[in-house]
VOLUMTI-425307 format. One record per atom (N, C-alpha, C): residue number from 0; residue in three letters; chain; atom name; x, z, y. Coordinates in pm, 1 decimal, padded with zeros to 6 digits, m for minus. Layout:
N
NUFI  pos  code  unit  site      east        up     north
NUFI  NUM   ala     A    CA         X         Z         Y
...
***
This chain:
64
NUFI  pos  code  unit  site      east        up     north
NUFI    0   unk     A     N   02630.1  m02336.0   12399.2
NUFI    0   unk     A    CA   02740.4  m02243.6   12415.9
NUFI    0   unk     A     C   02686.4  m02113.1   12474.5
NUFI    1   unk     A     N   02731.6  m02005.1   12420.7
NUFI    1   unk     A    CA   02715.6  m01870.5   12440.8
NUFI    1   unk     A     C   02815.8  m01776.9   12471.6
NUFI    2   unk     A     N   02778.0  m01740.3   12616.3
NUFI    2   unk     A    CA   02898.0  m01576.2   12639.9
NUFI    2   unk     A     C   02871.4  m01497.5   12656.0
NUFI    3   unk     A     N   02963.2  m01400.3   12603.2
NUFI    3   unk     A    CA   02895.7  m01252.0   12580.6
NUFI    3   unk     A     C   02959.1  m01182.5   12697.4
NUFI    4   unk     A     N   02813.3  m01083.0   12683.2
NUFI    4   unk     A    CA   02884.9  m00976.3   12793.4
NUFI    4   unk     A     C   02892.8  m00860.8   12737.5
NUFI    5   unk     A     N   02979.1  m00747.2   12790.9
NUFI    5   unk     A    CA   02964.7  m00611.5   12716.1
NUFI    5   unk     A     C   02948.8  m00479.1   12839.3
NUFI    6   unk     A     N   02815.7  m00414.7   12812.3
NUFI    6   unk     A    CA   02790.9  m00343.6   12966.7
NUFI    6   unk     A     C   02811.0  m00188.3   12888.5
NUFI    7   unk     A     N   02915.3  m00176.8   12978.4
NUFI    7   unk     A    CA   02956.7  m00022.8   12946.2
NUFI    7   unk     A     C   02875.5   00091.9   13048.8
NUFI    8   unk     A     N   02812.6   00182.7   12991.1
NUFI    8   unk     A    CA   02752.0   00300.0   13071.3
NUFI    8   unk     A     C   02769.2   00408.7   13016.3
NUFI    9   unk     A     N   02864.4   00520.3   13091.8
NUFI    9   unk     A    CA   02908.6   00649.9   13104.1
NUFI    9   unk     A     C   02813.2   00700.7   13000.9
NUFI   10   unk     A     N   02889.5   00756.4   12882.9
NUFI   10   unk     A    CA   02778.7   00860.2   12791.7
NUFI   10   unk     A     C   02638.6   00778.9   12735.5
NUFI   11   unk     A     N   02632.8   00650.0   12685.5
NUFI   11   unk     A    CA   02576.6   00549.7   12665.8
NUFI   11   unk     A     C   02608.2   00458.5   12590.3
NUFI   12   unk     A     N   02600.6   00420.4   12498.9
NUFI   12   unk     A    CA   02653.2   00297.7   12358.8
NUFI   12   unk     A     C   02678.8   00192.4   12431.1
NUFI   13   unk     A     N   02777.5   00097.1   12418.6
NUFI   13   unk     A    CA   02787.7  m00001.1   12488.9
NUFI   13   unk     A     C   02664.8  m00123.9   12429.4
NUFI   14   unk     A     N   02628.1  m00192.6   12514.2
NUFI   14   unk     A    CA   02502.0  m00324.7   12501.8
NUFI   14   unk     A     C   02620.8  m00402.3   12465.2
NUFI   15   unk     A     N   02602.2  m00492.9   12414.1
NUFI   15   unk     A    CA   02651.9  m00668.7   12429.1
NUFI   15   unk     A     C   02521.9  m00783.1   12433.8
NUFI   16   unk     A     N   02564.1  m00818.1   12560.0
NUFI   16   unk     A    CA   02452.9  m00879.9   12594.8
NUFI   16   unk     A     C   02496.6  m01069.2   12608.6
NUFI   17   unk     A     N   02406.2  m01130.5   12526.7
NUFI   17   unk     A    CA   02474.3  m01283.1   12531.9
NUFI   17   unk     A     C   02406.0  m01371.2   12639.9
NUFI   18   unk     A     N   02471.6  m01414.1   12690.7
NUFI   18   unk     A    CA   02443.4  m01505.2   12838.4
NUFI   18   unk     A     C   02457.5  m01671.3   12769.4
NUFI   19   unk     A     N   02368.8  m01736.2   12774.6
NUFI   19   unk     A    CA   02321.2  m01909.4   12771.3
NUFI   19   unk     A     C   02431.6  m01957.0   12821.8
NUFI   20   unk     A     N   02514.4  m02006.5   12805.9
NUFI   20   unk     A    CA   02594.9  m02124.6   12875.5
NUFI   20   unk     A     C   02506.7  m02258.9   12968.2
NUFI   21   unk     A     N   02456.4  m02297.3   13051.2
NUFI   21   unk     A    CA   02372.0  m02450.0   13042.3
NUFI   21   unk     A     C   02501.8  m02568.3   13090.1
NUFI   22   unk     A     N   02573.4  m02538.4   13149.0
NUFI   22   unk     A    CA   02708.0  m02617.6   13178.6
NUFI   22   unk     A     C   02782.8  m02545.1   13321.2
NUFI   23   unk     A     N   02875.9  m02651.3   13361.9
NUFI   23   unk     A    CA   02977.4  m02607.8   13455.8
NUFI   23   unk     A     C   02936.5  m02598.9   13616.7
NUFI   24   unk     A     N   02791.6  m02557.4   13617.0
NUFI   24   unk     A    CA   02801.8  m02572.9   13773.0
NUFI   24   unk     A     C   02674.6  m02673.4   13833.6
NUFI   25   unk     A     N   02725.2  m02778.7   13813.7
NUFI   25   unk     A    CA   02665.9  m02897.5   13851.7
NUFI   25   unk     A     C   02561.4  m02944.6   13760.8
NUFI   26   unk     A     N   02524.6  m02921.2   13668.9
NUFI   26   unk     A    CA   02437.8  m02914.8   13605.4
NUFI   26   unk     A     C   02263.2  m02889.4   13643.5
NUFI   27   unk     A     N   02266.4  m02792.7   13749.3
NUFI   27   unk     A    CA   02149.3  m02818.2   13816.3
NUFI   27   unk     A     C   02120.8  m02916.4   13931.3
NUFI   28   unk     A     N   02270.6  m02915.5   13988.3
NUFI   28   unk     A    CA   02272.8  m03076.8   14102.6
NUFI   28   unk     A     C   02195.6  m03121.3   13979.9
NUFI   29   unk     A     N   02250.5  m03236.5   13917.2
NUFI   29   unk     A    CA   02202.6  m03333.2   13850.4
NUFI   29   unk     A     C   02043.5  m03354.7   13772.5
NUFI   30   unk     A     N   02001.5  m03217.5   13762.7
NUFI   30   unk     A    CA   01891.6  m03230.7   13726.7
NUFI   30   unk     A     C   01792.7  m03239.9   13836.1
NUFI   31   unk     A     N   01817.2  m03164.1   13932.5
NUFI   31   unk     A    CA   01779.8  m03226.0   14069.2
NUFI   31   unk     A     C   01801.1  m03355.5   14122.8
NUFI   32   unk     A     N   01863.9  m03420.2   14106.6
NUFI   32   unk     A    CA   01861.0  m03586.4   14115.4
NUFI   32   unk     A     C   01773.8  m03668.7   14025.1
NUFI   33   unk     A     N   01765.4  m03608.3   13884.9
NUFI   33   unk     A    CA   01695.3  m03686.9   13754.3
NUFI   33   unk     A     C   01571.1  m03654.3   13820.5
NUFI   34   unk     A     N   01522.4  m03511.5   13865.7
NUFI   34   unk     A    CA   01370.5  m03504.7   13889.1
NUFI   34   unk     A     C   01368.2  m03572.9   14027.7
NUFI   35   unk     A     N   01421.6  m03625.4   14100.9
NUFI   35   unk     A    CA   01411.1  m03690.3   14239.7
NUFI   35   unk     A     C   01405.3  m03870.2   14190.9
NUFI   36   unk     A     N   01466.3  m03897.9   14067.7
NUFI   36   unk     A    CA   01457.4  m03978.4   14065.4
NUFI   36   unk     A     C   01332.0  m04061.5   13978.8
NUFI   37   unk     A     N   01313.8  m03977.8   13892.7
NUFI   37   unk     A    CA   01164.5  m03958.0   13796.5
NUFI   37   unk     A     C   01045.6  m03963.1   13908.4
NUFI   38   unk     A     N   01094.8  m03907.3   14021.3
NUFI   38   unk     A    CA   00961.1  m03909.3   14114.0
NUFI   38   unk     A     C   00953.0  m03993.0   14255.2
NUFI   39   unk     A     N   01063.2  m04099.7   14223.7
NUFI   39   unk     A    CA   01038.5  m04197.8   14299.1
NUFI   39   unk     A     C   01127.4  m04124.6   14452.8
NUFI   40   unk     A     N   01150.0  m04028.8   14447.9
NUFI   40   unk     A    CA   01216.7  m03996.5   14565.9
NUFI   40   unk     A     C   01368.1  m04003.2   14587.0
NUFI   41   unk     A     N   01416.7  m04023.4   14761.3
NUFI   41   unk     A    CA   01491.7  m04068.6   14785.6
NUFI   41   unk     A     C   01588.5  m03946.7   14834.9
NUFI   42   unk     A     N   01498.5  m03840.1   14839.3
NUFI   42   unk     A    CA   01591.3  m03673.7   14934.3
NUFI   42   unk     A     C   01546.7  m03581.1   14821.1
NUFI   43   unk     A     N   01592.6  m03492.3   14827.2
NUFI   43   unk     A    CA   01549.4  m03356.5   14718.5
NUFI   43   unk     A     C   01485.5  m03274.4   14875.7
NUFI   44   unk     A     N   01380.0  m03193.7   14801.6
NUFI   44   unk     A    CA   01314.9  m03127.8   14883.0
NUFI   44   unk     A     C   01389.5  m02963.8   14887.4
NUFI   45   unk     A     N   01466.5  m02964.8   14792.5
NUFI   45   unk     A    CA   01545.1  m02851.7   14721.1
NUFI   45   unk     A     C   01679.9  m02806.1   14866.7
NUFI   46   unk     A     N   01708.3  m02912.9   14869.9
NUFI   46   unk     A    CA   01841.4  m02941.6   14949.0
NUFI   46   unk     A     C   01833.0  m03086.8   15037.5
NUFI   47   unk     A     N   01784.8  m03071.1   15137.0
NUFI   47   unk     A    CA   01785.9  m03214.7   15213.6
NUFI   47   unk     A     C   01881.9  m03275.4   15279.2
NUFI   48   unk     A     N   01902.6  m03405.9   15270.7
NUFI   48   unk     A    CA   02012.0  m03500.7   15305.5
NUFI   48   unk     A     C   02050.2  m03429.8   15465.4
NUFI   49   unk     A     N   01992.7  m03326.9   15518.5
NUFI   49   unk     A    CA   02079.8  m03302.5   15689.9
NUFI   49   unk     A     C   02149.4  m03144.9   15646.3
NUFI   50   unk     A     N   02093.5  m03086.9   15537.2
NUFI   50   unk     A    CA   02152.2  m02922.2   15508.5
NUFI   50   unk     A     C   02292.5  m03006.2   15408.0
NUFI   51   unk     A     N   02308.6  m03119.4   15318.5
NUFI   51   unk     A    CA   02414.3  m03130.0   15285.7
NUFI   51   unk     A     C   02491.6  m03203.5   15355.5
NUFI   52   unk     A     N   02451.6  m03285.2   15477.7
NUFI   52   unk     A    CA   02561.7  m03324.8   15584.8
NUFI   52   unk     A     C   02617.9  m03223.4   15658.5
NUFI   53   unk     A     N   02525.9  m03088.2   15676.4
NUFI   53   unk     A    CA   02560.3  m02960.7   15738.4
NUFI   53   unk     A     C   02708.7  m02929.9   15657.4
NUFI   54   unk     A     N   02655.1  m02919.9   15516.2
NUFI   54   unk     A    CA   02756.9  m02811.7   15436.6
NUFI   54   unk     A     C   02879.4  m02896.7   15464.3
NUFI   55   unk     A     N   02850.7  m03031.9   15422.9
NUFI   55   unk     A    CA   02997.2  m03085.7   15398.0
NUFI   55   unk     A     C   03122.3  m03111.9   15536.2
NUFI   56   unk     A     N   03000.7  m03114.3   15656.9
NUFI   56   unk     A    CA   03061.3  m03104.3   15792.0
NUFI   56   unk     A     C   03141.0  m02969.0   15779.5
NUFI   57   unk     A     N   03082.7  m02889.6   15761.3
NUFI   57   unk     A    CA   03164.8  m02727.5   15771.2
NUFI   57   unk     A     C   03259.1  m02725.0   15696.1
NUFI   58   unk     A     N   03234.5  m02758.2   15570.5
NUFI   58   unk     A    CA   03373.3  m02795.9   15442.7
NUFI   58   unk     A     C   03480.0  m02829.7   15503.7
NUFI   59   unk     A     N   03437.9  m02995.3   15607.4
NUFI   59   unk     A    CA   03584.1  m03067.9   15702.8
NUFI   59   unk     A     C   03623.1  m02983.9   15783.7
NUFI   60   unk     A     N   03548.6  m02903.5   15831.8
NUFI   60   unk     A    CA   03598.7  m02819.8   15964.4
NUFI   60   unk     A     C   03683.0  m02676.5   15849.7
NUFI   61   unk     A     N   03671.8  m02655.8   15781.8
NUFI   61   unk     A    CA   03732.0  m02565.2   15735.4
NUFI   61   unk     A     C   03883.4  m02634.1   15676.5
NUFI   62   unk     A     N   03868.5  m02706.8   15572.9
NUFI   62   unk     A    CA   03974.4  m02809.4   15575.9
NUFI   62   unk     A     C   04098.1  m02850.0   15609.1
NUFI   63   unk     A     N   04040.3  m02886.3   15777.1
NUFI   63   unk     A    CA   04093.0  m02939.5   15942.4
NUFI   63   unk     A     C   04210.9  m02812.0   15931.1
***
């Protein structure tokens, strides 16, 4: 899947420029798990199991 962009500049032809779709987001989570799991590991070095207890603590406190 492909989206386009269209970049307008003052006195300048407009570009249309097409942007890759790769999916919704989560798409790199998951590939970060496949390569954690391909390599025998149990934490991503990317994002470690205490920075996402961080985030999701702050999430509840926002939440609250």
């Amino acid at each position: 899947m492909t989206d386009q962009l269209t970049l307008s500049v003052f006195d300048q032809k407009d570009r249309v420029i097409d942007l890759p779709c790769s999916g919704n987001g989560y798409n790199y989570e998951a590939a970060e798990v496949m390569n954690c799991l391909r390599s025998g590991k149990l934490e991503s070095n990317l994002i470690p199991l205490d920075e996402t207890l961080s985030i999701m603590q702050t999430l509840d406190q926002i939440r609250a």
